[in-house]
Every structure is written in structure tokens, then in C-alpha cells.
NUVO-768147 format. One line per field, with one value per residue (C-alpha): y, z, x; residue number from 1; residue in three letters. Coordinates in Angstrom, 3 decimals, always signed. Each point is the difference from the previous one (the first is absolute). Layout:
BEGIN
y	c(Y / ...)
z	c(Z / ...)
x	c(X / ...)
seq	c(NUM / ...)
type	c(ala / ...)
This chain:
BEGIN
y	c(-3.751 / -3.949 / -1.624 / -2.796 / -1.734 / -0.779 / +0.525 / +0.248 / -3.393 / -0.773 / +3.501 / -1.282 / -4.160 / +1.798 / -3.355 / -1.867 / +2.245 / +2.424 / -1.085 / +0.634 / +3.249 / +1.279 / -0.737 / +1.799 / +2.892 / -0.581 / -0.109 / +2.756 / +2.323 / -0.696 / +0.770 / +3.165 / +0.909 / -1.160 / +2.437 / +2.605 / -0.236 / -0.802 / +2.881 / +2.528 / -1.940 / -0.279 / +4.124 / +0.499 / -2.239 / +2.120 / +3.621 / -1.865 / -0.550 / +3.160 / +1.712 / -1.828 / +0.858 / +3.295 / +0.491 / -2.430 / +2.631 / +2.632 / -1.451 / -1.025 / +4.045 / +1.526 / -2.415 / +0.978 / +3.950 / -1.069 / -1.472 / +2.486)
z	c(-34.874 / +0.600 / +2.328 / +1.792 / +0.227 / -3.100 / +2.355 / +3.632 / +1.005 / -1.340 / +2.214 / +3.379 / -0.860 / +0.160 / -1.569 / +3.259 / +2.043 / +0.163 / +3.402 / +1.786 / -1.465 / +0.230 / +3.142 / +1.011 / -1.615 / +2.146 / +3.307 / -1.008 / -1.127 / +3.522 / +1.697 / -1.484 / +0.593 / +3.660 / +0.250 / -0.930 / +1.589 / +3.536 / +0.604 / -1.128 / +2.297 / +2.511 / -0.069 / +0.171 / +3.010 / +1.762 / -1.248 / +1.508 / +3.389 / +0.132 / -0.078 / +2.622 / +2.085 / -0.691 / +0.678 / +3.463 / +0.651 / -0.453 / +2.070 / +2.877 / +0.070 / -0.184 / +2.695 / +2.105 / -0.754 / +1.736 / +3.156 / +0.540)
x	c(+9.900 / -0.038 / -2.437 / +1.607 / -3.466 / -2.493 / -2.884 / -1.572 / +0.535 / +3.235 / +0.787 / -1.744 / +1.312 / +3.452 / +1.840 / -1.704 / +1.643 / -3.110 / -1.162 / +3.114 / +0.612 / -3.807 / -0.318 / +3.456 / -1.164 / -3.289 / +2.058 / +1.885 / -2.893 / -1.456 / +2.978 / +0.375 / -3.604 / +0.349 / +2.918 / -1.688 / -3.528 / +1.242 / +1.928 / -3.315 / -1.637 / +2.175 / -0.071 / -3.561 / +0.199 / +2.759 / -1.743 / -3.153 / +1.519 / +1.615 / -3.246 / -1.539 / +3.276 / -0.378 / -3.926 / +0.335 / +3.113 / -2.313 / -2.945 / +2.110 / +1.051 / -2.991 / -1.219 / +3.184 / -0.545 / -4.257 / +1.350 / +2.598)
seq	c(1 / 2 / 3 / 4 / 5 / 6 / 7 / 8 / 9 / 10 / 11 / 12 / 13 / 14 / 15 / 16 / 17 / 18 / 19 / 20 / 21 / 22 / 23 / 24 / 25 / 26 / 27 / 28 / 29 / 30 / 31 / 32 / 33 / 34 / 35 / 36 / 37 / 38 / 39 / 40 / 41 / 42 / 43 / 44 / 45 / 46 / 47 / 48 / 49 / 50 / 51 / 52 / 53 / 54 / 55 / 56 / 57 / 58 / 59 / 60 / 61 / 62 / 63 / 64 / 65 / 66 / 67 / 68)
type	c(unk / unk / unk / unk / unk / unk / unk / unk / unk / unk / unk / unk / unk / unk / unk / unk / unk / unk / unk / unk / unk / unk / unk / unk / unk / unk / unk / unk / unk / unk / unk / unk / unk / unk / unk / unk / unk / unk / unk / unk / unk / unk / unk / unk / unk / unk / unk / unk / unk / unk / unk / unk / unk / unk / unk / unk / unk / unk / unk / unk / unk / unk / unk / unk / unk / unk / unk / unk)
């Protein structure tokens, strides 16, 4: 197997083209990332407000079953 680069730097210099494609690889990574944290928390959010629907649901009967 042939390395394309002799060593670290050459790899990360990239022919002087390393910023550009670092930091693409940067966006990218945080894209991805961002993709796939939001919706977990997005989903803990919703199960969270679901269970404070269903306990005030639950409170407001109980409190309609006492005044009945």
C-alpha cells in the first residue's frame, strides 16, 4: 500500500489546499453531528411535554371527579 503523503504535514498542507478541504470536512462533520443530536433532543423534549400533558390531564380529572 502507497501513502500519498510522506508525513503529517504534507497530509494536513494538502498541496496548499489543506485549509479549504479541512475545514469542509469540519463543516461537514458538524453537520452531520447536528443532524443527529437535534432530533434525540428534540424527542426528549416532546416525551417531556407529553408527560406533563398527561399528569395535568390526570390532575384536572381527579379534581373534576372532587367537585362532582
Amino acid at each position: 500500500m502507497k501513502f500519498q503523503f510522506q508525513d503529517v504535514g504534507q497530509m494536513l498542507n494538502m498541496g496548499g489546499h489543506g485549509f479549504y478541504v479541512w475545514s469542509a470536512v469540519i463543516v461537514t462533520l458538524m453537520i452531520i453531528i447536528g443532524l443527529i443530536i437535534r432530533p434525540l433532543i428534540q424527542h426528549r423534549v416532546v416525551l417531556s411535554q407529553i408527560g406533563q400533558d398527561l399528569a395535568r390531564e390526570k390532575l384536572r380529572k381527579r379534581v373534576d371527579g372532587e367537585n362532582n
